[in-house]
Backbone atoms as SQL, in Angstrom:
CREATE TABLE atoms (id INTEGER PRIMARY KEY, chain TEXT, resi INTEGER, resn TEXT, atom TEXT, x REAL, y REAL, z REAL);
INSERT INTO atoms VALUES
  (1, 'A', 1, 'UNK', 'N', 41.307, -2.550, 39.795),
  (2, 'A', 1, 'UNK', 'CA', 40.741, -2.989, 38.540),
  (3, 'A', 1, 'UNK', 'C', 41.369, -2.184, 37.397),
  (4, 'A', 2, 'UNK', 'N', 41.645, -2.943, 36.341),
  (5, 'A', 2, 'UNK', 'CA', 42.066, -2.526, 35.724),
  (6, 'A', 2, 'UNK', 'C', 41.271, -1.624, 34.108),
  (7, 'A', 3, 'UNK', 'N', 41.634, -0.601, 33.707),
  (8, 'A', 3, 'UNK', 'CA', 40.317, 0.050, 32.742),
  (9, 'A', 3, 'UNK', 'C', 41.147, -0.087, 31.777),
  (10, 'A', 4, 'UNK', 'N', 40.197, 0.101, 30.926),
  (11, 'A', 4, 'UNK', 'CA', 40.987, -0.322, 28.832),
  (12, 'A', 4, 'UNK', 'C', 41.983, 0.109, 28.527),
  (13, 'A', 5, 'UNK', 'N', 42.554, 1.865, 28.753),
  (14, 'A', 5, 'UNK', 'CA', 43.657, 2.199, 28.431),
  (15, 'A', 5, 'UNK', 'C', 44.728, 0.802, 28.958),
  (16, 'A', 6, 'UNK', 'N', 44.667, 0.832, 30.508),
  (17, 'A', 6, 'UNK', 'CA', 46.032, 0.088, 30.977),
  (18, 'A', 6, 'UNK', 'C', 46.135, -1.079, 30.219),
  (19, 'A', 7, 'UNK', 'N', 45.128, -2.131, 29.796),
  (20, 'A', 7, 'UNK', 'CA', 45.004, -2.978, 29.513),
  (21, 'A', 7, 'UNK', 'C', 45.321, -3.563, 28.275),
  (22, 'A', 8, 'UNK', 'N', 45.310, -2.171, 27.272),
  (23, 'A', 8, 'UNK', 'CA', 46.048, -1.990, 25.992),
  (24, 'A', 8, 'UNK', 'C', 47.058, -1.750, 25.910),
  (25, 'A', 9, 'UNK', 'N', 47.920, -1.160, 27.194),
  (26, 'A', 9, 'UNK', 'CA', 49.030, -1.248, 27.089),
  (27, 'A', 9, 'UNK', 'C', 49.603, -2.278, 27.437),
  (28, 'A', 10, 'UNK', 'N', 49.048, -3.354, 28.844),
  (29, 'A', 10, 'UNK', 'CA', 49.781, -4.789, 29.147),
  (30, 'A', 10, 'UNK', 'C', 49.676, -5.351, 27.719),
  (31, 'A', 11, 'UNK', 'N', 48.328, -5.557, 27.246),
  (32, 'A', 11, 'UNK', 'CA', 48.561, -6.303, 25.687),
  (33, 'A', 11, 'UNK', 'C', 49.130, -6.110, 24.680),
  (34, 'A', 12, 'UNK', 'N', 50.097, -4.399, 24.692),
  (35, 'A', 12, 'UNK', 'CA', 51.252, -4.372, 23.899),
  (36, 'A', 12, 'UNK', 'C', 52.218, -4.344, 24.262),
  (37, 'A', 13, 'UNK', 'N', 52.136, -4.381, 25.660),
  (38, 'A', 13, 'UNK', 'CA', 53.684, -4.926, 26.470),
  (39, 'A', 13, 'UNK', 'C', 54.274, -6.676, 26.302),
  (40, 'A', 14, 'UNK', 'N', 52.720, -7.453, 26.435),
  (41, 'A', 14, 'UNK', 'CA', 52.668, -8.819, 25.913),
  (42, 'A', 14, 'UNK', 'C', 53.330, -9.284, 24.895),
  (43, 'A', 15, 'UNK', 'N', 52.548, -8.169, 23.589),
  (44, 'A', 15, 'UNK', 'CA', 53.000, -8.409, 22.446),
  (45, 'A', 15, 'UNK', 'C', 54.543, -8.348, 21.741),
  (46, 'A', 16, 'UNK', 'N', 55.139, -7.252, 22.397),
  (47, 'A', 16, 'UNK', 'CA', 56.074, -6.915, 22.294),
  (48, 'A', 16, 'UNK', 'C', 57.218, -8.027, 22.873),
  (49, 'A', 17, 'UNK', 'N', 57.145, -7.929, 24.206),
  (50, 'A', 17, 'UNK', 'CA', 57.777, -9.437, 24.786),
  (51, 'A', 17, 'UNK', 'C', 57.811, -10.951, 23.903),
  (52, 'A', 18, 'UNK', 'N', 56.130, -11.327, 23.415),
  (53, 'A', 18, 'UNK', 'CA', 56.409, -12.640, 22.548),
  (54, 'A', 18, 'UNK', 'C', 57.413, -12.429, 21.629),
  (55, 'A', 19, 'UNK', 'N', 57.276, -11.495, 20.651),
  (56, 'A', 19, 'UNK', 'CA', 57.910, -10.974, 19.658),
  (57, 'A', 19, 'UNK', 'C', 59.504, -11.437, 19.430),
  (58, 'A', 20, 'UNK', 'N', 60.177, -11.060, 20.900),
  (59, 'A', 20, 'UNK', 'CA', 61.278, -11.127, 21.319),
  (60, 'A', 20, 'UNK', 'C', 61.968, -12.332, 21.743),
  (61, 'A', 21, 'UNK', 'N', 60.799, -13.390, 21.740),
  (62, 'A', 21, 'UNK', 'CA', 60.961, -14.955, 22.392),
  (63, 'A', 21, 'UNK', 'C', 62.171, -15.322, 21.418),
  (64, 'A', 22, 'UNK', 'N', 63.126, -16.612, 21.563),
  (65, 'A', 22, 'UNK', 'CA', 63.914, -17.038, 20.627),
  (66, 'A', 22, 'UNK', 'C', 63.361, -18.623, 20.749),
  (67, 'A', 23, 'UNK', 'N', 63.305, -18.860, 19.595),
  (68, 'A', 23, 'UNK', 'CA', 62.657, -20.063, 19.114),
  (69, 'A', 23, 'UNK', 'C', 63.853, -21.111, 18.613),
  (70, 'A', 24, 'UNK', 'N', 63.710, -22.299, 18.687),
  (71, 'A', 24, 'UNK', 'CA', 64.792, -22.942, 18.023),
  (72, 'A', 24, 'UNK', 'C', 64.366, -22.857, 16.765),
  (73, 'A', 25, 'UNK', 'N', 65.234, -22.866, 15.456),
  (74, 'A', 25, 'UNK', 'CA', 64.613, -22.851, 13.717),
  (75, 'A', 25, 'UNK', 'C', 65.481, -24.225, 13.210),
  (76, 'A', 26, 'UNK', 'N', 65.053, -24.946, 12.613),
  (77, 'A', 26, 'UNK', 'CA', 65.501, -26.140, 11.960),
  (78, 'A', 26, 'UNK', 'C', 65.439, -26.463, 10.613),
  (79, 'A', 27, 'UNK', 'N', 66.355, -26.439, 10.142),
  (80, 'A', 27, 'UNK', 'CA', 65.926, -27.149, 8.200),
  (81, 'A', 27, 'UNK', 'C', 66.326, -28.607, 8.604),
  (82, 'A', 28, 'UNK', 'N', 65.191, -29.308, 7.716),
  (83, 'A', 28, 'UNK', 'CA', 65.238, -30.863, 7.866),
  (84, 'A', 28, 'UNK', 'C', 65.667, -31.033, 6.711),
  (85, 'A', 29, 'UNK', 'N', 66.595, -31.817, 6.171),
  (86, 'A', 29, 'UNK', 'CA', 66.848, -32.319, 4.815),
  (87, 'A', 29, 'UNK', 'C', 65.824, -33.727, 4.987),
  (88, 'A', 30, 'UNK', 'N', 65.412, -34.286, 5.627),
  (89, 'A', 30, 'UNK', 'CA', 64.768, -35.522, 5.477),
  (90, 'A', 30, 'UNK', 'C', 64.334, -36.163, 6.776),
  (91, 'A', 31, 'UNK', 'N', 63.260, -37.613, 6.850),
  (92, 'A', 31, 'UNK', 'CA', 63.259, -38.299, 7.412),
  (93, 'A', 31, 'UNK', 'C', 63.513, -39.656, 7.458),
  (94, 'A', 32, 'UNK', 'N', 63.975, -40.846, 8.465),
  (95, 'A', 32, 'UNK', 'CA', 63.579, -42.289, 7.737),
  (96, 'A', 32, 'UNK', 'C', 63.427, -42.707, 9.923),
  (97, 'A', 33, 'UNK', 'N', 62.912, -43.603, 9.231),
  (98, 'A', 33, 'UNK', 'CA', 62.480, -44.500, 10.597),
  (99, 'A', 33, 'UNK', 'C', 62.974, -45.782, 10.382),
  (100, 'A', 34, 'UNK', 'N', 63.775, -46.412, 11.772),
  (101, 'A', 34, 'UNK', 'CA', 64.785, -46.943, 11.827),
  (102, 'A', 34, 'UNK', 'C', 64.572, -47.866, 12.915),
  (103, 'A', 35, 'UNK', 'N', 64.712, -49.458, 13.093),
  (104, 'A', 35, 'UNK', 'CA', 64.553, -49.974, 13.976),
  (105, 'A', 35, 'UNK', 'C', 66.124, -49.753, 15.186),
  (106, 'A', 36, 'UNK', 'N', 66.004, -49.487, 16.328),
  (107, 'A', 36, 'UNK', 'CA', 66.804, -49.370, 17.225),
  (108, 'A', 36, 'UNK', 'C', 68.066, -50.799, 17.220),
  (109, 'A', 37, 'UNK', 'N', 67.597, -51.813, 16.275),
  (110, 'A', 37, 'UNK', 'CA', 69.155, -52.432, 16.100),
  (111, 'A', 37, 'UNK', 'C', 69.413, -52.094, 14.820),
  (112, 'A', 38, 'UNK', 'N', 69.085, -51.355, 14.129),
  (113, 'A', 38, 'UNK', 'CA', 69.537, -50.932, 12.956),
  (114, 'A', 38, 'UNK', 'C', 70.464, -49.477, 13.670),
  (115, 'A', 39, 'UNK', 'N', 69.767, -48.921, 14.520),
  (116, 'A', 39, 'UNK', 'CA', 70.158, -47.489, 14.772),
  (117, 'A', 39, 'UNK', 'C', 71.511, -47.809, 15.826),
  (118, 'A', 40, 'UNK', 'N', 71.741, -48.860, 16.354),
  (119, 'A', 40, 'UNK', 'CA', 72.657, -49.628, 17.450),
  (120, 'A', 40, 'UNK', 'C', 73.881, -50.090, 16.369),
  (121, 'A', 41, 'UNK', 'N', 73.410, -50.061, 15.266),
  (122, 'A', 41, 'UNK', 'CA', 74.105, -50.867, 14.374),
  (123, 'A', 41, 'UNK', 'C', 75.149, -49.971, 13.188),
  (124, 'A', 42, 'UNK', 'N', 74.683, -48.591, 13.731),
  (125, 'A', 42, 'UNK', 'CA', 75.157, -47.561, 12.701),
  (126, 'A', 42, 'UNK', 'C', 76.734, -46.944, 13.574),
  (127, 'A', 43, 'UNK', 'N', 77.188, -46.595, 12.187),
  (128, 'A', 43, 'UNK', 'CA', 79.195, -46.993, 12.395),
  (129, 'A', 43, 'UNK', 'C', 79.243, -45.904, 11.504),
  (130, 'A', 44, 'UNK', 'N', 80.310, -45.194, 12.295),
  (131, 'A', 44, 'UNK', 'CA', 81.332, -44.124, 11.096),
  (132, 'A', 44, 'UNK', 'C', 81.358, -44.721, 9.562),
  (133, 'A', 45, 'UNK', 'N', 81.243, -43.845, 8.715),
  (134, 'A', 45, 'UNK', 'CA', 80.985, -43.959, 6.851),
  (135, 'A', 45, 'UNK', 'C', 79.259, -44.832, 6.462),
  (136, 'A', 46, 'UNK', 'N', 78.937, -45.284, 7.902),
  (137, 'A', 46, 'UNK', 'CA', 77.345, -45.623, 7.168),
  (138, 'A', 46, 'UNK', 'C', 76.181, -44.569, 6.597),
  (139, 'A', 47, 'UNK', 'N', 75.984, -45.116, 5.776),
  (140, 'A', 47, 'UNK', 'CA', 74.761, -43.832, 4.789),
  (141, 'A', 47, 'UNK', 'C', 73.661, -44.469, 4.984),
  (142, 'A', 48, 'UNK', 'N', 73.052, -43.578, 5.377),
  (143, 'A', 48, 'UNK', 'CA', 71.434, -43.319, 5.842),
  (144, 'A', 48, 'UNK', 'C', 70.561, -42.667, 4.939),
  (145, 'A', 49, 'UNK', 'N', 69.701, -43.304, 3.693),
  (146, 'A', 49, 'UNK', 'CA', 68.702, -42.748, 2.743),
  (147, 'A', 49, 'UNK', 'C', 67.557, -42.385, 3.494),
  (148, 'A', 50, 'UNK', 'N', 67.588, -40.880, 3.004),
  (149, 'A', 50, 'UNK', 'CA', 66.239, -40.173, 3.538),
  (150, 'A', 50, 'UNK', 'C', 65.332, -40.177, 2.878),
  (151, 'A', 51, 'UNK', 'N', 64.057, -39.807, 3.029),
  (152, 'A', 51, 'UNK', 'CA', 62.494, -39.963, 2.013),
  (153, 'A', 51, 'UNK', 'C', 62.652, -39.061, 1.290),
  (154, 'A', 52, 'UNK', 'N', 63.852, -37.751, 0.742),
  (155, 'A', 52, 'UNK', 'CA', 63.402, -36.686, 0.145),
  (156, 'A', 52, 'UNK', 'C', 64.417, -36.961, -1.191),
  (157, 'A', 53, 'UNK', 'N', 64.155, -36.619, -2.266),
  (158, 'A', 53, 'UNK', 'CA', 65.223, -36.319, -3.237),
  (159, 'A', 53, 'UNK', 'C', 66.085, -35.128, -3.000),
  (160, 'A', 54, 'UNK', 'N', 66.887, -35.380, -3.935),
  (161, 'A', 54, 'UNK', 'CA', 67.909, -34.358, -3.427),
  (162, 'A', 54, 'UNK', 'C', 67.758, -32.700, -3.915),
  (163, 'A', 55, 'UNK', 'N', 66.825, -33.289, -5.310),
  (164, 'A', 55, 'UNK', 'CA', 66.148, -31.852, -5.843),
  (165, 'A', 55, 'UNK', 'C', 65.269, -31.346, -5.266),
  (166, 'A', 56, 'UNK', 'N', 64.485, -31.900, -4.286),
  (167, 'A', 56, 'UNK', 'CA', 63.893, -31.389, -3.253),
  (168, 'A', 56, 'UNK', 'C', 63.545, -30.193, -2.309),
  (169, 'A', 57, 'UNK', 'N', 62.522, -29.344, -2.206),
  (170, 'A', 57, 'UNK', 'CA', 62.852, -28.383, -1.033),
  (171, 'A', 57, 'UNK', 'C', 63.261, -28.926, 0.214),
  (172, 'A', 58, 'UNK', 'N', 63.836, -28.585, 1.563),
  (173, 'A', 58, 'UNK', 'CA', 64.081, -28.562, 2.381),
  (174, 'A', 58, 'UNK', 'C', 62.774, -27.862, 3.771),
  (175, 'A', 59, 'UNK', 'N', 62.850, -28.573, 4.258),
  (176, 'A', 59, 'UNK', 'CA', 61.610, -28.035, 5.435),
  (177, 'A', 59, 'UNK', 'C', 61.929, -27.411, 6.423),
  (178, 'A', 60, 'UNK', 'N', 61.260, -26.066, 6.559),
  (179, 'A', 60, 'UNK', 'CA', 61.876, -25.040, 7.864),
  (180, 'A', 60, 'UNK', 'C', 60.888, -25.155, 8.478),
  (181, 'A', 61, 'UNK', 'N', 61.492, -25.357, 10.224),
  (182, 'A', 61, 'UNK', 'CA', 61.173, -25.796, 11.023),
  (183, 'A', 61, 'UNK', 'C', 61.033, -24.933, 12.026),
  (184, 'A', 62, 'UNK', 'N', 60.198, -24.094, 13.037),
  (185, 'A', 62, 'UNK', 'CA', 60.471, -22.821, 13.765),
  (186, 'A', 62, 'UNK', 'C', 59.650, -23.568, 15.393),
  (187, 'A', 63, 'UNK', 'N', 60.372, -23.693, 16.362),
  (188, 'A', 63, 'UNK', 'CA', 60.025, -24.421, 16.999),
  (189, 'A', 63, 'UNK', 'C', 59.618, -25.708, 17.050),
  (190, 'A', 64, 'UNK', 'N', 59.930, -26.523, 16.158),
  (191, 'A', 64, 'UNK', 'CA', 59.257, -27.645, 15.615),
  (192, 'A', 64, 'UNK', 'C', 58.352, -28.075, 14.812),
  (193, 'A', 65, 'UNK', 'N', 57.877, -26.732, 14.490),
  (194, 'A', 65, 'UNK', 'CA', 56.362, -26.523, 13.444),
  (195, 'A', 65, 'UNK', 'C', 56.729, -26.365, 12.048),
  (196, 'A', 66, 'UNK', 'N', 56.079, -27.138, 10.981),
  (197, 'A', 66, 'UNK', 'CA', 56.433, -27.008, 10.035),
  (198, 'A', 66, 'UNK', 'C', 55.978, -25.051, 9.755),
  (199, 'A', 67, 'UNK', 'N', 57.191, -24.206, 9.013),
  (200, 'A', 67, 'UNK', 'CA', 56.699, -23.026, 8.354),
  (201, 'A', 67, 'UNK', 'C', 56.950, -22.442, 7.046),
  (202, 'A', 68, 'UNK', 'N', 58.078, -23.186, 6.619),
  (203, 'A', 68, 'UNK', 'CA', 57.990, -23.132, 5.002),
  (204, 'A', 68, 'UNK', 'C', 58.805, -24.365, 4.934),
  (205, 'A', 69, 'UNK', 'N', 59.297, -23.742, 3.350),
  (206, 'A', 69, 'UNK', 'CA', 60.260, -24.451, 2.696),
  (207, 'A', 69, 'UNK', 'C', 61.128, -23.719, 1.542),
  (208, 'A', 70, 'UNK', 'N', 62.536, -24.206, 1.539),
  (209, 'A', 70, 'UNK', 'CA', 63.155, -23.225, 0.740),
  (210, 'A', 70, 'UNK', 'C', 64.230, -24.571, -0.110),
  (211, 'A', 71, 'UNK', 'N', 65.469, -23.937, -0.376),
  (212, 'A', 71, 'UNK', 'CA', 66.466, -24.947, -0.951),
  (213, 'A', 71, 'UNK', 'C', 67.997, -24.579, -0.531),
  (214, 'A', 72, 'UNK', 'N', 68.577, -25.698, -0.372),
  (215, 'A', 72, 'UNK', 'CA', 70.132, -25.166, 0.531),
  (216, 'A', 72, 'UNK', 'C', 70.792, -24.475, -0.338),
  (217, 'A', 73, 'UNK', 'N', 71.577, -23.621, -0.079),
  (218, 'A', 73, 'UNK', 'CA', 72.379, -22.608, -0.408),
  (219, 'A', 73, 'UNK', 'C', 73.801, -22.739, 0.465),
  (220, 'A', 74, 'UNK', 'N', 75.004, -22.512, -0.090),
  (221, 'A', 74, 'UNK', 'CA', 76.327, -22.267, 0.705),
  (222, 'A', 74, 'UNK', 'C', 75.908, -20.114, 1.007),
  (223, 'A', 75, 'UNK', 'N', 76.776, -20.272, 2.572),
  (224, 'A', 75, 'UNK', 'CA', 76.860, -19.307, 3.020),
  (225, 'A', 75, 'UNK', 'C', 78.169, -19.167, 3.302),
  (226, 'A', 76, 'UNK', 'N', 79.053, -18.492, 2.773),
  (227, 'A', 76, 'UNK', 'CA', 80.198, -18.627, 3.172),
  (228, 'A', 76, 'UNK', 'C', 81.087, -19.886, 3.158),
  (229, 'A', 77, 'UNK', 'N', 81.491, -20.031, 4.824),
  (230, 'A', 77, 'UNK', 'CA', 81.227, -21.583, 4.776),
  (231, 'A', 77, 'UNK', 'C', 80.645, -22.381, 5.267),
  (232, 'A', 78, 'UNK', 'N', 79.412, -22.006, 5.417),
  (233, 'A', 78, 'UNK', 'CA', 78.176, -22.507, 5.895),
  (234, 'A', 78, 'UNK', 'C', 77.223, -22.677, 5.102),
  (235, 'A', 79, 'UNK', 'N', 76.218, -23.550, 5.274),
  (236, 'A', 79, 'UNK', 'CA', 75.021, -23.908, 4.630),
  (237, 'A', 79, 'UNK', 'C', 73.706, -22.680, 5.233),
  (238, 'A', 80, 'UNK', 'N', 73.022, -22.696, 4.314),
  (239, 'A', 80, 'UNK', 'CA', 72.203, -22.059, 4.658),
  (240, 'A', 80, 'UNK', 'C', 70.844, -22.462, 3.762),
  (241, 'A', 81, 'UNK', 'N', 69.290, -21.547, 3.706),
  (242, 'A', 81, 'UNK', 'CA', 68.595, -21.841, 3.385),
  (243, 'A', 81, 'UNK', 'C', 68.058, -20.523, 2.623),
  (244, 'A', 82, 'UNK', 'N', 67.350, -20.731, 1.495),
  (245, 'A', 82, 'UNK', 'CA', 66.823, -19.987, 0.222),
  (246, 'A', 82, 'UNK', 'C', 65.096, -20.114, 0.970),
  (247, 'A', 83, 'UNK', 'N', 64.806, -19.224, 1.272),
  (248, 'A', 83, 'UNK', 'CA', 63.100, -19.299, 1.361),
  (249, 'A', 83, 'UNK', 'C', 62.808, -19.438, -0.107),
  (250, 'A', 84, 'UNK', 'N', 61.595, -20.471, 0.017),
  (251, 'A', 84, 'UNK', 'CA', 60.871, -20.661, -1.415),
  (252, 'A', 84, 'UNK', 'C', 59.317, -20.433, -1.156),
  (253, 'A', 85, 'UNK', 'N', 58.801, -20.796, 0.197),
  (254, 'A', 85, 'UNK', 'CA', 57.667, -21.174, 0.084),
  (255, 'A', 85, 'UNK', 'C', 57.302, -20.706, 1.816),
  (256, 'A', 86, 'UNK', 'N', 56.914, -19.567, 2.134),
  (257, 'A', 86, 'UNK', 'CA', 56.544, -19.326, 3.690),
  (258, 'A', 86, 'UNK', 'C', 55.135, -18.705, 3.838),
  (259, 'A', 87, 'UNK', 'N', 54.653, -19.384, 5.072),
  (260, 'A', 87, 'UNK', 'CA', 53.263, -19.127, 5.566),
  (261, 'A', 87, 'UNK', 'C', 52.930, -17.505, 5.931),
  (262, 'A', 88, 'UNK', 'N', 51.830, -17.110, 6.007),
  (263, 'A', 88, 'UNK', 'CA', 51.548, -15.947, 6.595),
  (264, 'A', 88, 'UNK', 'C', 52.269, -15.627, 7.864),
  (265, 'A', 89, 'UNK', 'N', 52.492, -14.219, 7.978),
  (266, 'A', 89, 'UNK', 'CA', 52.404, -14.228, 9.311),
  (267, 'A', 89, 'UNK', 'C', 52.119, -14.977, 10.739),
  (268, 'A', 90, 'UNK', 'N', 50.488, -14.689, 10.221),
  (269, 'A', 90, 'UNK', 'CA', 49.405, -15.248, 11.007),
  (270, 'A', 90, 'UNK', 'C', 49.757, -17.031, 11.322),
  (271, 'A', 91, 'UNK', 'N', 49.622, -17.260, 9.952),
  (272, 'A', 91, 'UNK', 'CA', 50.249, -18.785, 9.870),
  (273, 'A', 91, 'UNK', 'C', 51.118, -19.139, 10.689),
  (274, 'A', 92, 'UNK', 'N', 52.429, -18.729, 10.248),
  (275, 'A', 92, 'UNK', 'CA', 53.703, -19.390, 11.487),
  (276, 'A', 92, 'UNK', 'C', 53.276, -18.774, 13.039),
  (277, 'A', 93, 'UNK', 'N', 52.441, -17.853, 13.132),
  (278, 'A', 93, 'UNK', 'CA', 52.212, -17.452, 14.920),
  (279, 'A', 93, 'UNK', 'C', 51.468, -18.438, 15.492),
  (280, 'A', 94, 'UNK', 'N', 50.507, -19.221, 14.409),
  (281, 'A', 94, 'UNK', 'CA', 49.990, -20.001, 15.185),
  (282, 'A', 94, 'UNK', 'C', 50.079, -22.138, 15.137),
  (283, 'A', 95, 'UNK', 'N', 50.892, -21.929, 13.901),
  (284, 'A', 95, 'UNK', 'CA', 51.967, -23.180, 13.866),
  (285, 'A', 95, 'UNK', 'C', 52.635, -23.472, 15.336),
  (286, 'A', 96, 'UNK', 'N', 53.999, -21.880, 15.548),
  (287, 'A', 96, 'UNK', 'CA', 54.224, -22.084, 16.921),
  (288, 'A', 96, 'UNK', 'C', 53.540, -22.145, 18.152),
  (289, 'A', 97, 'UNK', 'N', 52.353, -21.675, 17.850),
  (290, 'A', 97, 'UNK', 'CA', 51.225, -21.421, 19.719),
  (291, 'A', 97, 'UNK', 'C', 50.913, -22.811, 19.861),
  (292, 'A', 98, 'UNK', 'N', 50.857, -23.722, 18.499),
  (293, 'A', 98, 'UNK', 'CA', 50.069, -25.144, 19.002),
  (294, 'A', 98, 'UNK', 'C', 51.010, -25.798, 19.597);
């Protein structure tokens, strides 16, 4: 059986481990919904209008869960993302648990 000391330590051994998990992270520039002969029907140079403007924030995505939102930025030569708008802590820990 196990007594409180040990038990505080598995639960910061726990903690420590989640911590360390790697999550997939996603910025969405947009969505649209598309009938499958429309989507059968899409060809190199076709443009696809998304629901967002372009002045728009962008939605960060941390496992699939919405957790903020920021605005694209060049990185080099990469795109990247400007935090504008992020949840607590608490918030995104439990965005991802659901």
């Amino acid at each position: 059986m196990m007594d409180t000391a040990d038990k505080q330590v598995s639960m910061a051994t726990d903690v420590k481990t989640i911590l360390k998990l790697k999550v997939p992270v996603i910025v969405q520039i947009g969505k649209r919904r598309m009938t499958m002969d429309d989507i059968l029907q899409l060809a190199p140079g076709a443009i696809l209008e998304l629901d967002k403007g372009s002045e728009q924030w962008l939605d960060l995505l941390a496992n699939n869960k919405h957790v903020g939102q920021g605005s694209a930025v060049k990185v080099g030569e990469n795109f990247g993302i400007r935090i504008e708008e992020i949840g607590s802590a608490r918030e995104r820990a439990e965005a991802m648990a659901t």
